[in-house]
C-alpha positions, 0 to 999 in steps of 0.5 A, spaced: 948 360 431 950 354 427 956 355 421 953 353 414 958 350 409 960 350 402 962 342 400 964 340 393 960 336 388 966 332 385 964 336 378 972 340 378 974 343 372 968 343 369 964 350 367 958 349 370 952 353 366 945 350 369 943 344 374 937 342 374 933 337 379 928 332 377 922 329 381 926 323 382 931 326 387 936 327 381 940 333 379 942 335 373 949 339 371 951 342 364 956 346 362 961 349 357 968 347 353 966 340 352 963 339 358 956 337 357 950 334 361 952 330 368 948 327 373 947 325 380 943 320 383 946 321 390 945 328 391 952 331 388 958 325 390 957 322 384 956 324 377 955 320 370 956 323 363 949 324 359 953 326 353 950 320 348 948 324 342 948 330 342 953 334 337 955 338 342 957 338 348 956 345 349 950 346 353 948 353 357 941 351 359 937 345 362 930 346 363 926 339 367 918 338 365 916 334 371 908 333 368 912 329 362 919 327 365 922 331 359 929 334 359 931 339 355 938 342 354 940 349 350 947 348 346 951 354 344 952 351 336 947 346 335 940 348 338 935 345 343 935 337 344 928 333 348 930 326 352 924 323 353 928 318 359 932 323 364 938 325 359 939 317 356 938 318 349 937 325 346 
């Protein structure tokens, strides 16, 4: 029987809350302490920081509406933010 292992996604130090994928083969990655919104669009060995625009970077939650290619994400201190183009403006 074959091993299964574990490999990092280049995410370090950061307290990852929820990921997320969409139907473009990104992943989404949020989390506490300032971390934000990140994403991947080479299945997790890069990320770039979608942060632009919301007050705080804060977020617990992400949500992927895939009818309408909405991305929601739940902060802890400012609320709820909708981007209508996969994380590039909120």
């Amino acid at each position: 029987m074959g091993q299964d292992f574990w490999t990092s996604c280049n995410l370090n130090n950061i307290l990852i809350t929820d990921i997320e994928s969409d139907d473009f083969g990104n992943i989404y990655a949020c989390g506490f302490l300032g971390a934000g919104i990140f994403r991947s669009t080479d299945q997790g060995l890069n990320w770039i920081n979608l942060g632009s625009g919301l007050i705080s970077q804060n977020v617990f939650s992400l949500k992927y509406i895939n009818d309408e290619n909405i991305l929601y994400a739940g902060t802890t201190d400012s609320g709820l933010y909708k981007s209508t183009d996969l994380g590039e403006t909120w």
